[in-house]
Backbone bond lengths (Angstrom), bond angles and torsions (degrees), N, CA, C in turn:
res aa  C-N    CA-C-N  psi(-1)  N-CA   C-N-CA  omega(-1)  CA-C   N-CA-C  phi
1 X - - - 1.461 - - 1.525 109.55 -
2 X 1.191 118.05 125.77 1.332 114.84 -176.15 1.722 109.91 -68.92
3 X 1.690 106.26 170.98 1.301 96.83 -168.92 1.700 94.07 -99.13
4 X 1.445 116.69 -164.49 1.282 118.66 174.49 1.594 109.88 -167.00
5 X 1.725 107.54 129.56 1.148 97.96 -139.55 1.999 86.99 -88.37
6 X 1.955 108.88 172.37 0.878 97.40 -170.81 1.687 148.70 -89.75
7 X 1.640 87.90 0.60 1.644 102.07 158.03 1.604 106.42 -74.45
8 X 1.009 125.70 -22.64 1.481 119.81 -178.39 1.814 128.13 -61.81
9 X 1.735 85.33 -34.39 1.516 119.48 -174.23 1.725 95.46 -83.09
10 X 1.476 118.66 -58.26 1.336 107.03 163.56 1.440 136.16 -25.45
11 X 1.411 102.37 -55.24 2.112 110.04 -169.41 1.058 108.43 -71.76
12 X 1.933 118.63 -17.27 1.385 131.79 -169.80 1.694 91.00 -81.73
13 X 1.073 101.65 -54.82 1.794 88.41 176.71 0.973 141.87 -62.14
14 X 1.347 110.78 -12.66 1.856 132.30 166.85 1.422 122.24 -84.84
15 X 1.571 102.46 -33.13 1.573 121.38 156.27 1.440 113.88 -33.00
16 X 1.778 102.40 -70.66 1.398 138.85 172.51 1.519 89.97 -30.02
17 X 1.240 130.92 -102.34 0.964 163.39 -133.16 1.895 96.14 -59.08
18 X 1.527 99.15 -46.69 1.455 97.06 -176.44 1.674 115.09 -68.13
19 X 1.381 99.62 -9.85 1.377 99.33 -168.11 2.057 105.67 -95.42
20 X 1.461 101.39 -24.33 0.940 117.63 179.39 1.605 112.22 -67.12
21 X 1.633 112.85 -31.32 1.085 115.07 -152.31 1.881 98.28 -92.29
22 X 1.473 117.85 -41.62 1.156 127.65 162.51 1.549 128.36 -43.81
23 X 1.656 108.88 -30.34 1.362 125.34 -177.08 1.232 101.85 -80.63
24 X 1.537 133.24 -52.84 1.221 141.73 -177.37 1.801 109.05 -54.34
25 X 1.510 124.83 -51.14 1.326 143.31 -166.77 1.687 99.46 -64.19
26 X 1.257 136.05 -43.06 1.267 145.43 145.30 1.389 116.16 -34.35
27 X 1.232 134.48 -38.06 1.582 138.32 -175.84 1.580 118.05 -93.70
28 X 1.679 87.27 -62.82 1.825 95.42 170.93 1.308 135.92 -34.05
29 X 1.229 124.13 139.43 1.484 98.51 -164.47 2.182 85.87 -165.06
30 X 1.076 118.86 118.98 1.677 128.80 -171.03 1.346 102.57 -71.55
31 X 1.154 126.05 -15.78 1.834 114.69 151.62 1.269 116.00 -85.38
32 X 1.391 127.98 2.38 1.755 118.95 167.38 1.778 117.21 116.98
33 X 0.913 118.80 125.24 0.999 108.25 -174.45 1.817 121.42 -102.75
34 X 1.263 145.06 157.86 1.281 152.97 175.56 1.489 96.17 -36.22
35 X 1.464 122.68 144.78 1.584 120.13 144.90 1.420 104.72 -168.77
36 X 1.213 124.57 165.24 1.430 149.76 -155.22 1.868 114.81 -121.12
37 X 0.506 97.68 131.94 1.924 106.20 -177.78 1.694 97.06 -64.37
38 X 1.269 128.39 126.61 1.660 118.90 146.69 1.205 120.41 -82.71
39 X 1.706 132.00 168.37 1.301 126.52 160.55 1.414 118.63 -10.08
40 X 1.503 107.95 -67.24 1.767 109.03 -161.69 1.394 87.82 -76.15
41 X 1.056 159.84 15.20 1.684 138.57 -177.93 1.324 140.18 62.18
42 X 1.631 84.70 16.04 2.010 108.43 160.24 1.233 91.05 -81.63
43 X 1.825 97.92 169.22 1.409 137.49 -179.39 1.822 98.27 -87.84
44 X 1.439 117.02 149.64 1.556 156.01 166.84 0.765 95.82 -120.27
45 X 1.580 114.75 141.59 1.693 122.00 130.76 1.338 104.29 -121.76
46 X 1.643 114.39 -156.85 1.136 111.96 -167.97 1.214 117.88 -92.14
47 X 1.801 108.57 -8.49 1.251 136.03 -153.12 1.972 109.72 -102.33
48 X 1.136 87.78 -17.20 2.002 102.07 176.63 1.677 82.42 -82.95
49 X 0.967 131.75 -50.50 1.656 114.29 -157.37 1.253 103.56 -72.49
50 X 1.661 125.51 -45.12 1.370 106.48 -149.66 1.739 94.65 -99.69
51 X 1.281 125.35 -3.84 1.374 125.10 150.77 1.458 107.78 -49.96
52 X 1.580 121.45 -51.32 1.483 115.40 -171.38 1.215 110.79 -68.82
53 X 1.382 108.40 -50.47 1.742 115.00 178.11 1.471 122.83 -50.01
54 X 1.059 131.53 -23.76 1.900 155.09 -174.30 1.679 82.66 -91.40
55 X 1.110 98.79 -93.21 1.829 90.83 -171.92 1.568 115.25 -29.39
56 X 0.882 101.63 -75.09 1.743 98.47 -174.57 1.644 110.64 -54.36
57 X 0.918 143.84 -16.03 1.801 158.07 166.06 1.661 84.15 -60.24
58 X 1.119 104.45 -68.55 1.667 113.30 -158.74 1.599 109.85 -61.43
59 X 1.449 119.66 -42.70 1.198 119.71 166.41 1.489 122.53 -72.17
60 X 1.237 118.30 -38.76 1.767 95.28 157.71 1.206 132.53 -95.69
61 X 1.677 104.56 34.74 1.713 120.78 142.48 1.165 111.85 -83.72
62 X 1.214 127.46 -52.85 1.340 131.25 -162.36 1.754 111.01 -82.29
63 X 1.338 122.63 -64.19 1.394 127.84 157.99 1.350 121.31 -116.81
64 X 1.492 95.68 83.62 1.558 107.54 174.64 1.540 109.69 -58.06
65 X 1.393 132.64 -11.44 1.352 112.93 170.46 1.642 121.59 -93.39
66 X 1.082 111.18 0.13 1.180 120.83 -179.68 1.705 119.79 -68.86
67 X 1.133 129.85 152.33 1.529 118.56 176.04 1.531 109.43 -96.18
68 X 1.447 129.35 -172.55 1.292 133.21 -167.80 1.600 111.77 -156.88
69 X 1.176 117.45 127.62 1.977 133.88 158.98 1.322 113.66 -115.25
70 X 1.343 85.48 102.29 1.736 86.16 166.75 2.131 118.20 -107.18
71 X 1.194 153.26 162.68 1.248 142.30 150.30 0.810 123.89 -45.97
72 X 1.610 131.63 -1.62 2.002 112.33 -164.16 1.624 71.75 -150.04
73 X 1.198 146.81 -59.07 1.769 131.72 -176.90 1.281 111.14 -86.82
74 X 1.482 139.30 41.11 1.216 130.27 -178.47 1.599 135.14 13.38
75 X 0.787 128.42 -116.68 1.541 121.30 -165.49 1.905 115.53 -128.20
76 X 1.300 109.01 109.00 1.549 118.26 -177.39 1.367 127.09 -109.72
77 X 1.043 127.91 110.06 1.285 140.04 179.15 1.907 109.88 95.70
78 X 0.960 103.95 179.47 2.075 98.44 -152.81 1.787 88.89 -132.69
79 X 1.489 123.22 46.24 1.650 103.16 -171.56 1.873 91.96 -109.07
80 X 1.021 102.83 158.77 1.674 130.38 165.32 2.022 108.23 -32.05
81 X 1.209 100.54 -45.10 1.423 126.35 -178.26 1.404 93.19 -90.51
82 X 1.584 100.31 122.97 1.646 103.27 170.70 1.841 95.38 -141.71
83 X 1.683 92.42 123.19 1.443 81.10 162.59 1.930 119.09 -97.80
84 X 0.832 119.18 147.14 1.519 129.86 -173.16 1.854 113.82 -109.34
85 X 1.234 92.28 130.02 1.714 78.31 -167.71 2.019 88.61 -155.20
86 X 1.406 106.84 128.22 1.393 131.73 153.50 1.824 105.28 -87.57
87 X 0.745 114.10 110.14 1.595 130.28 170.93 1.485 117.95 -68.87
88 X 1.525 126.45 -37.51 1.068 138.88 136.99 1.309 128.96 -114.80
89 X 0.868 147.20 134.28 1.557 150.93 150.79 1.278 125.52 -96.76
90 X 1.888 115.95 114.65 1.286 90.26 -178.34 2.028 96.33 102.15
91 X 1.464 105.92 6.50 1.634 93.11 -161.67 1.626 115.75 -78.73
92 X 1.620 114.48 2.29 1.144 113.88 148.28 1.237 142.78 -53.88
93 X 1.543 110.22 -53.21 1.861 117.79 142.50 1.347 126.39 -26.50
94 X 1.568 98.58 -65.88 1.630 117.53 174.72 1.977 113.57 -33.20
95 X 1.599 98.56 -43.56 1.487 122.59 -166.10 1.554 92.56 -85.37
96 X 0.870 125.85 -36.30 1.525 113.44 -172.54 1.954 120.00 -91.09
97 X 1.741 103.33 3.08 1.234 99.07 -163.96 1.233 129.04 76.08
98 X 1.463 108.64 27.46 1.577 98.13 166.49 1.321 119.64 -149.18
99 X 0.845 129.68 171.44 1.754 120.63 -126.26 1.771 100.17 -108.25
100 X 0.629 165.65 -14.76 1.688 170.05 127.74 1.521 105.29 -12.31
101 X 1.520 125.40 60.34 1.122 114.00 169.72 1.748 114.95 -154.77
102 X 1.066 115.49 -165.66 1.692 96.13 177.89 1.369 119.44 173.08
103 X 1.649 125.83 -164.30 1.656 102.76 165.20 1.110 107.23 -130.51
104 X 1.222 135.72 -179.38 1.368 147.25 177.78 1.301 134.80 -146.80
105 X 1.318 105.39 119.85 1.645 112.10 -172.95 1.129 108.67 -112.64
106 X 1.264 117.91 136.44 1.703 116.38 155.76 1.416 104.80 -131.08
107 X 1.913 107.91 169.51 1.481 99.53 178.50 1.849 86.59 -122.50
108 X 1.028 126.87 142.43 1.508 130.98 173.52 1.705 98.09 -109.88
109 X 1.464 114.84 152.25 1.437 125.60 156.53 1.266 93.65 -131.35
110 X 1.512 116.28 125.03 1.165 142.22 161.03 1.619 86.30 73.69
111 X 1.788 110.15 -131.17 0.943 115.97 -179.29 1.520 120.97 -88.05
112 X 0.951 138.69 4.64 1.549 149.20 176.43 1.556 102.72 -109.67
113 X 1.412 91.67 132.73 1.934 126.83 178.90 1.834 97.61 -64.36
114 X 0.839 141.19 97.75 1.795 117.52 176.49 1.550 114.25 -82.63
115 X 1.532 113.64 -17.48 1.223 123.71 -173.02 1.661 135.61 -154.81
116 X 1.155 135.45 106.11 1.336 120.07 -150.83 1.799 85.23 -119.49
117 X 1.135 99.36 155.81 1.858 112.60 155.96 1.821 109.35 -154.51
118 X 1.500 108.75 129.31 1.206 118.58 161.19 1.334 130.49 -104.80
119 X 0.696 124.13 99.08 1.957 126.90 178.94 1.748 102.92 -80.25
120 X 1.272 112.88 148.36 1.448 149.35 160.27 1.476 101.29 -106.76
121 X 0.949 108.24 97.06 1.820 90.07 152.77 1.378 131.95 -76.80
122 X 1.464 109.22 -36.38 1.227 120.47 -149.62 2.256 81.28 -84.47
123 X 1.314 111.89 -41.81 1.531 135.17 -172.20 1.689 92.94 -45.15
124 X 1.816 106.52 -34.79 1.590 103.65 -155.34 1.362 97.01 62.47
125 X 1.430 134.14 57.92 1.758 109.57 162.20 1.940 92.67 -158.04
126 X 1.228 116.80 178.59 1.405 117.73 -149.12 1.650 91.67 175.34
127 X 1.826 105.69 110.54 1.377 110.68 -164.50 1.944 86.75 -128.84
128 X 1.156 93.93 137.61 1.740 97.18 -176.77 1.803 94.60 -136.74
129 X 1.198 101.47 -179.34 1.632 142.06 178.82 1.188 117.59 176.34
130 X 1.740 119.84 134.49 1.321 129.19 159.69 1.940 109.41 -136.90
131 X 1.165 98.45 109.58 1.686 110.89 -179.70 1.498 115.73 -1.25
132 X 1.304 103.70 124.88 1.710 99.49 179.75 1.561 111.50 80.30
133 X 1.530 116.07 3.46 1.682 83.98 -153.18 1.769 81.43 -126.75
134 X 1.073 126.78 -7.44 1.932 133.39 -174.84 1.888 96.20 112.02
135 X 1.301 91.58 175.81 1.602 105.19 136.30 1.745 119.69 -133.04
136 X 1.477 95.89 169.90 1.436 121.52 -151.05 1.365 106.43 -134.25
137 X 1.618 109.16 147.33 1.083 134.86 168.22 1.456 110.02 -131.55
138 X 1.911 101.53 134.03 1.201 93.25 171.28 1.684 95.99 -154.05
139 X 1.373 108.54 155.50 1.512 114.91 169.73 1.752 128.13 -51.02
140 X 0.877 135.85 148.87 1.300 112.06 168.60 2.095 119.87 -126.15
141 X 1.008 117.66 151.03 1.777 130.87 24.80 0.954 115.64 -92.47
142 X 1.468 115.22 144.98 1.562 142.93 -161.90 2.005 92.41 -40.97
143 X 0.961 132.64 -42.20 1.023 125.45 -165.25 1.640 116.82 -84.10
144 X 1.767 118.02 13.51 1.167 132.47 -177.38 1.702 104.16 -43.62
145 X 0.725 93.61 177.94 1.992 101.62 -171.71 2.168 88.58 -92.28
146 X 1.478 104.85 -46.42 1.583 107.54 -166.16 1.609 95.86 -56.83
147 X 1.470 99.47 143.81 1.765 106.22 161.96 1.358 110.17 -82.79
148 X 1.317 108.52 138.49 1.761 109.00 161.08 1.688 123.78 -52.71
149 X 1.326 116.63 142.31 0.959 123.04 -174.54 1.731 110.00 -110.81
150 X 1.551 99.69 145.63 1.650 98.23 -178.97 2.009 97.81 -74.57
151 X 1.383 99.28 161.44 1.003 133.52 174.95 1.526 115.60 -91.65
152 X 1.648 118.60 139.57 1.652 100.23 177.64 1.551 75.27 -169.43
153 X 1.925 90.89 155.01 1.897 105.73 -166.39 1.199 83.92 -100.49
154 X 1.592 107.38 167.15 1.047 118.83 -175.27 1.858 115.52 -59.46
155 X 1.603 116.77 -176.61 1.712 91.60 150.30 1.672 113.06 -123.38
156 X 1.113 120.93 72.79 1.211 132.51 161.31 1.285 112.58 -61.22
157 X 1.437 99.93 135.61 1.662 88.11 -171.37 1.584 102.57 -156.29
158 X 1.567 115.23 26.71 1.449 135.06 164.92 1.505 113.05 -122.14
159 X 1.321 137.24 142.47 1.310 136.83 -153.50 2.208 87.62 -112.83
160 X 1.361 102.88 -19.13 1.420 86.24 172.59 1.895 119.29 -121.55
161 X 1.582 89.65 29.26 1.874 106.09 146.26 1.186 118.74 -119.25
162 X 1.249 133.75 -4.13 1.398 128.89 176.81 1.967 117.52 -79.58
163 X 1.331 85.48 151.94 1.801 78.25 162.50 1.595 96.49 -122.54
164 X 1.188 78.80 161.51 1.867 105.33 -167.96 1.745 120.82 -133.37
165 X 1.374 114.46 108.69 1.228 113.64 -177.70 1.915 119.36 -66.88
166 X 1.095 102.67 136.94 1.368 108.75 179.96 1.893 136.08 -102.26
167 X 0.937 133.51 51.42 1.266 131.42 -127.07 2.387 98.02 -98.39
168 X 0.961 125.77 154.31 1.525 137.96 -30.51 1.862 97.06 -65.16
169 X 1.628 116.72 175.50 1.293 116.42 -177.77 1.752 100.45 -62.61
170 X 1.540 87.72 -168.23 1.744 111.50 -173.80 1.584 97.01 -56.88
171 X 1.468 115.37 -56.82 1.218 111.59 -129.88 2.061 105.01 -83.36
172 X 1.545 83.80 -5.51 1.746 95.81 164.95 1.518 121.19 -95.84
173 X 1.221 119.17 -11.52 1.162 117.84 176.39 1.699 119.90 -95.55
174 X 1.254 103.22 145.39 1.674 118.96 -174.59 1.578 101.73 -69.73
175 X 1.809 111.02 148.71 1.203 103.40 -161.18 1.928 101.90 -63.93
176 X 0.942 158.24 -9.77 1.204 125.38 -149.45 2.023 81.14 -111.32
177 X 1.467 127.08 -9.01 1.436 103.03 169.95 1.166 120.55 -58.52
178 X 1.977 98.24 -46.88 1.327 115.64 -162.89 1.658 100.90 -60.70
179 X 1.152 124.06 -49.12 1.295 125.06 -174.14 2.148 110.79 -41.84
180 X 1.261 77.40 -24.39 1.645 88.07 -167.07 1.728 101.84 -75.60
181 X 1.766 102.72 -61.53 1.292 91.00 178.92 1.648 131.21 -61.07
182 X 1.189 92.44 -43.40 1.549 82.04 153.18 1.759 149.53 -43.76
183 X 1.213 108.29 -38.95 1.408 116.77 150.27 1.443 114.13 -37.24
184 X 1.361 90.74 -75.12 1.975 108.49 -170.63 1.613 96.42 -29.24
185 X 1.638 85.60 -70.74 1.842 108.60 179.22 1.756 96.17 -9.09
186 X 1.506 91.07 -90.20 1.452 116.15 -144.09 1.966 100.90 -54.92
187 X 1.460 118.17 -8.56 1.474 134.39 -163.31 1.815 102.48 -100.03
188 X 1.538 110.18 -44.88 1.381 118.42 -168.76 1.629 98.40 -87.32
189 X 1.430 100.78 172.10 1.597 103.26 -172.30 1.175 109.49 -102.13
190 X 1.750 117.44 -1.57 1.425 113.49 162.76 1.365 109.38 -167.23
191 X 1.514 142.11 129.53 1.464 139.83 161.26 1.464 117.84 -66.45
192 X 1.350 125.65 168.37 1.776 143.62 173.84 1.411 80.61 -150.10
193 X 1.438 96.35 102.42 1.874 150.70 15.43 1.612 75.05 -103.49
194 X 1.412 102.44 152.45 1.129 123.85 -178.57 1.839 107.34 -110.52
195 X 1.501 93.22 81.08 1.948 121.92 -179.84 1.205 106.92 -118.13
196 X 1.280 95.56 163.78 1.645 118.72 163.88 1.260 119.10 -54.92
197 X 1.097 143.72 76.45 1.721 123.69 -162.74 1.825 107.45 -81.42
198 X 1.113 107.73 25.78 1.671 111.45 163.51 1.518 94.65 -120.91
199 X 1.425 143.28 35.89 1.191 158.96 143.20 1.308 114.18 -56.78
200 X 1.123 148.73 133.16 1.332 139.41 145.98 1.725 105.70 -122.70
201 X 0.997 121.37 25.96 1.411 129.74 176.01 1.448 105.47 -91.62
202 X 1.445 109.19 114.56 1.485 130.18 168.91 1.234 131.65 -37.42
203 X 1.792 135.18 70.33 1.053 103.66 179.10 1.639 122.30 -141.33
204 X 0.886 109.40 151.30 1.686 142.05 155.84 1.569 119.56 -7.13
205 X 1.354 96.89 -67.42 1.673 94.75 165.65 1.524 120.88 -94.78
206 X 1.526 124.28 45.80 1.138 127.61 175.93 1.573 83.56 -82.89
207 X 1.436 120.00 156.75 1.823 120.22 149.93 1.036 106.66 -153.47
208 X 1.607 115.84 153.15 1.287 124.87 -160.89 1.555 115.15 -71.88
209 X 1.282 123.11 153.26 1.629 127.44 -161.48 1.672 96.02 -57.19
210 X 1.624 129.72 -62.77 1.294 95.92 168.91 1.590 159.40 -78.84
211 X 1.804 97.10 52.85 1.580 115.21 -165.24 1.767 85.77 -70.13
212 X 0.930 111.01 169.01 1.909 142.62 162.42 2.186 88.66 44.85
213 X 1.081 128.12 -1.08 1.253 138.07 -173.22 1.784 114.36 -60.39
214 X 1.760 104.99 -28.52 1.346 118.53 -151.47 1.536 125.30 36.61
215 X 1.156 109.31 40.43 1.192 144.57 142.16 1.572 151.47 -43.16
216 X 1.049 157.13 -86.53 1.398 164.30 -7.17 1.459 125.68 -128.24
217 X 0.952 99.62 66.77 1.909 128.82 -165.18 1.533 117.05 158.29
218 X 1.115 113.06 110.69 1.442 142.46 -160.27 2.083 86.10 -55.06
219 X 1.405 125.96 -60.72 1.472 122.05 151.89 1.264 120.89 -22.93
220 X 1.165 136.98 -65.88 1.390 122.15 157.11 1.371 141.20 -6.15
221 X 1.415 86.50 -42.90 1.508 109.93 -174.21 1.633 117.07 -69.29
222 X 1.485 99.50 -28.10 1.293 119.85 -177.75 1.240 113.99 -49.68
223 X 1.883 83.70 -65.41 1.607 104.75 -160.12 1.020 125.25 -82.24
224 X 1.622 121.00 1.47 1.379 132.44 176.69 1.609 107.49 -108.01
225 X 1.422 104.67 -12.29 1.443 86.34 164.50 1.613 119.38 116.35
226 X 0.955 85.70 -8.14 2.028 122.00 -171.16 1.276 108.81 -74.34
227 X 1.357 120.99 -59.95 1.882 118.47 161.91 1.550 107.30 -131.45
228 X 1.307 126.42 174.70 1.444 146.33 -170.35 1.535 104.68 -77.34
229 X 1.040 112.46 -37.72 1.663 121.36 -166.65 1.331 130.78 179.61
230 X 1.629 121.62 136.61 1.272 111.29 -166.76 1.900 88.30 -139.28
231 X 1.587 73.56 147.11 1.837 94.63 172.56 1.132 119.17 -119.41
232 X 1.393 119.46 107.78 1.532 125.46 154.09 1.091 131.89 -32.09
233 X 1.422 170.75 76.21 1.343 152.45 -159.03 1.735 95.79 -97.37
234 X 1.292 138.57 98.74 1.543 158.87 -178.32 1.369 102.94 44.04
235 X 1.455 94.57 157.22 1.375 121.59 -139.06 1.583 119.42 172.87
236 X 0.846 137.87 134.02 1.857 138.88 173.41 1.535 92.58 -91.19
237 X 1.682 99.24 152.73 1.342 115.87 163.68 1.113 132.51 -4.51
238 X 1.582 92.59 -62.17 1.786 117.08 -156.77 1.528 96.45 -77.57
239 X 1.666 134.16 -16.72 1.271 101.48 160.61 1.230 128.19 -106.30
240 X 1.406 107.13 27.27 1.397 102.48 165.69 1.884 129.49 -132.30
241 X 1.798 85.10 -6.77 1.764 98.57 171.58 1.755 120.42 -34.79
242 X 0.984 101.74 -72.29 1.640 137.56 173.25 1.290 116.88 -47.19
243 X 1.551 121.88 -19.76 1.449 107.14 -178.15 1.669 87.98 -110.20
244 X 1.160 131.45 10.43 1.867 107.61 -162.94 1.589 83.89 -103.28
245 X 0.966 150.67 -40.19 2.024 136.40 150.27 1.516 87.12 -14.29
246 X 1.297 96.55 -110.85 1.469 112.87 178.17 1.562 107.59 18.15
247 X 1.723 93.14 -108.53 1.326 94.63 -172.65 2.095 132.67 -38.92
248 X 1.546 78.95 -39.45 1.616 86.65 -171.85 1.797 108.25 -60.64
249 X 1.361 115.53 -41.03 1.352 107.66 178.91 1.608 125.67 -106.51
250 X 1.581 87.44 33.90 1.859 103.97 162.22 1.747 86.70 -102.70
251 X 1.041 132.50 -5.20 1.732 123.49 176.63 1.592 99.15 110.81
252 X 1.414 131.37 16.64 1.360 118.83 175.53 1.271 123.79 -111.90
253 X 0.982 119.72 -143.57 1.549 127.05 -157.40 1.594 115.62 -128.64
254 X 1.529 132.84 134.24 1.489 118.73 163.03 1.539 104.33 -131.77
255 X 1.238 135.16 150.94 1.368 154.65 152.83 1.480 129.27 -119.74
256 X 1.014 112.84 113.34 1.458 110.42 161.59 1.418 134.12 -48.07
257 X 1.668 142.06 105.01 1.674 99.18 -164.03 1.415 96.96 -122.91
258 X 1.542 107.06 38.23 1.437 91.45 -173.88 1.714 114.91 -90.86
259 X 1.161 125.21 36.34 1.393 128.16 -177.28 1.614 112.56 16.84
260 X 0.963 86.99 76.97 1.822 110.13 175.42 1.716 104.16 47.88
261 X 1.011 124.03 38.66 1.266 108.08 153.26 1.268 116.62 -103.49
262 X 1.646 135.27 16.93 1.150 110.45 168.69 1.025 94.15 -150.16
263 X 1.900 125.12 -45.00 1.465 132.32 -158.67 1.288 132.79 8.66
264 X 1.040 136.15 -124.99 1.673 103.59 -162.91 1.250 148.58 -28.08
265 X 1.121 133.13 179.96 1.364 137.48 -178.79 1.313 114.71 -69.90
266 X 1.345 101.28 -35.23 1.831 112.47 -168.51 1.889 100.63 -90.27
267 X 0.891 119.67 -5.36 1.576 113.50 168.32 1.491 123.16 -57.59
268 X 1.268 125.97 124.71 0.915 116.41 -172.41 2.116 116.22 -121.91
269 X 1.141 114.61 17.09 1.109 113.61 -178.55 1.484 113.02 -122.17
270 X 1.394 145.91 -25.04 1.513 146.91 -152.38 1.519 101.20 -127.93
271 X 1.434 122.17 151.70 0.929 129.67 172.63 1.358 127.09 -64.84
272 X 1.107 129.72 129.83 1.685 129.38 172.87 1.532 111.39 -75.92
273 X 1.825 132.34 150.57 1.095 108.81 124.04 1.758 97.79 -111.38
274 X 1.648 94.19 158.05 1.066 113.72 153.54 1.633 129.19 -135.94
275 X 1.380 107.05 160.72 1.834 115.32 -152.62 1.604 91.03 -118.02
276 X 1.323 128.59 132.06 1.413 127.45 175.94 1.894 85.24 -130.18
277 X 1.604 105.43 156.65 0.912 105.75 -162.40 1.565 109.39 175.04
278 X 1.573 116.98 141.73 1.202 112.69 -170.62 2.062 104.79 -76.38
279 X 0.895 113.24 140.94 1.404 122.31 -171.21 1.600 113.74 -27.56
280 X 1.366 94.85 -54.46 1.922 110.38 -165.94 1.186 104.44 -54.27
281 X 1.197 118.23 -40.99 1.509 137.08 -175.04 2.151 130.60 -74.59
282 X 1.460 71.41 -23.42 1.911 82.67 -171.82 1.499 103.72 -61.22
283 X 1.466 148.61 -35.09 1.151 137.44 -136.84 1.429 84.94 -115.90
284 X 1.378 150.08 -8.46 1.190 153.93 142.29 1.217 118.42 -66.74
285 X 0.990 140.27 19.11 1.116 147.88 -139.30 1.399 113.02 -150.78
286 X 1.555 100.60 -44.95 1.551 138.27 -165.36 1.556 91.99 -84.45
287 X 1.444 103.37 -65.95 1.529 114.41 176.81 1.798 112.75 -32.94
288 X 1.165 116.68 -53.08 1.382 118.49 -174.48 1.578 111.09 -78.03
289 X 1.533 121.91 -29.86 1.180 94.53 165.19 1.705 114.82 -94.56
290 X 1.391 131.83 25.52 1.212 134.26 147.05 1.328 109.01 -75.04
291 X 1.191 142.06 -69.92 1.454 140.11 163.71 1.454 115.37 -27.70
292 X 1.116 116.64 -44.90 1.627 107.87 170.60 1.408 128.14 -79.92
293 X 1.622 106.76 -15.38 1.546 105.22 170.53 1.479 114.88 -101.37
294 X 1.353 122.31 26.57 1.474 123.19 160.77 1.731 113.75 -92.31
């Protein structure tokens, strides 16, 4: 299999992304768009598939030896090279007409992410990383007049001055998450969404830490500087491949904490959590969910 060097693999993901972003702009629509329930009782539209379907077309044009994860066609071909891609993120937003949402690519070799990019279209914004090289923010379309700007986490470096995003609320999480966020909760000097996380009351106006943020991944938040740290409580790959570049080479931190129920990138059946987080902060962090899993 030939190799491919890694600015090359980069433009391919912006490619990706441009094509993704055009497909989406065709569907979107600020009164709401059509979608369908899956098994688990997330939102589809028509626009997560044929985003996935275009991407993956496009990648075994470009590196037909490469393998592929997508959210709605699971996992194709068995190579070292895996590209990872959420087609929508966020496609509840997407479904409701409002603009906080996006796609996500990463490329993994073996077990390491080498490159993530997230586009907003609707955000106008487009946040990348490729190893060694920073991460970036830039307006879009890529050809905006503004230069991209590097990315950098905050430096928080006390676990009871930081705020910390929490993502999904109480009343979705199984008791031993909730138990978790709550800790954090009751440890940090403030949560996003700022709830009860001993709540299990259902509600409506909960929204995810990057609502009104222009944002669309609670990680984001990290790496731009916006909060100290955010925790996933489950999740597939595809939403979290793509931001651990990101975060890690804005100067932060990623962990896996799902104690082998999902770990790697290339897993495709169990939920992930993952912890993004400004550096100073991660091993405090770590500490509390060690204390909670004894």
């Amino acid at each position: 299999m030939p190799s491919h060097d890694a600015q090359a693999d980069l433009e391919l993901a912006h490619q990706l992304a441009d094509h993704a972003d055009a497909i989406a702009a065709g569907h979107f629509s600020p009164g709401g768009v059509a979608w369908r329930a899956k098994a688990d009782g997330s939102p589809v539209t028509a626009a997560d598939c044929e985003i996935e379907q275009a991407i993956r077309t496009l990648i075994k044009q470009a590196r037909p030896g490469d393998a592929f994860l997508g959210e709605e066609s699971g996992g194709h071909g068995d190579a070292r090279r895996r590209w990872i891609v959420d087609a929508i993120d966020g496609t509840a937003s997407f479904a409701a007409g409002e603009a906080e949402w996006g796609t996500l690519i990463a490329l993994a070799d073996g077990g390491a992410v080498r490159l993530g990019v997230v586009t907003a279209a609707e955000c106008g914004r487009r946040w990348w990383a490729a190893r060694g090289s920073g991460a970036w923010v830039a307006g879009l379309p890529r050809v905006s007049a503004a230069p991209a700007a590097r990315l950098a986490v905050t430096a928080a470096a006390e676990l009871g001055d930081a705020t910390i995003g929490i993502w999904p609320p109480p009343a979705r999480l199984n008791p031993r998450d909730r138990r978790l966020a709550a800790e954090l909760a009751a440890r940090a000097r403030t949560t996003v969404p700022a709830v009860d996380w001993h709540d299990t009351t259902p509600s409506a106006a909960v929204r995810k830490p990057s609502t009104g943020s222009g944002t669309c991944h609670g990680a984001l938040l990290v790496a731009t500087g916006q909060i100290d740290a955010f925790l996933l409580l489950g999740a597939g790959p595809w939403d979290v491949a793509a931001l651990v570049p990101i975060v890690e080479e804005a100067g932060g931190a990623y962990s896996d904490l799902s104690d082998g129920r999902s770990g790697d990138a290339q897993n495709t059946q169990n939920a992930q959590t993952a912890l993004f987080s400004a550096s100073a902060l991660h091993q405090q962090i770590l500490d509390v969910v060690a204390d909670g899993a004894e």
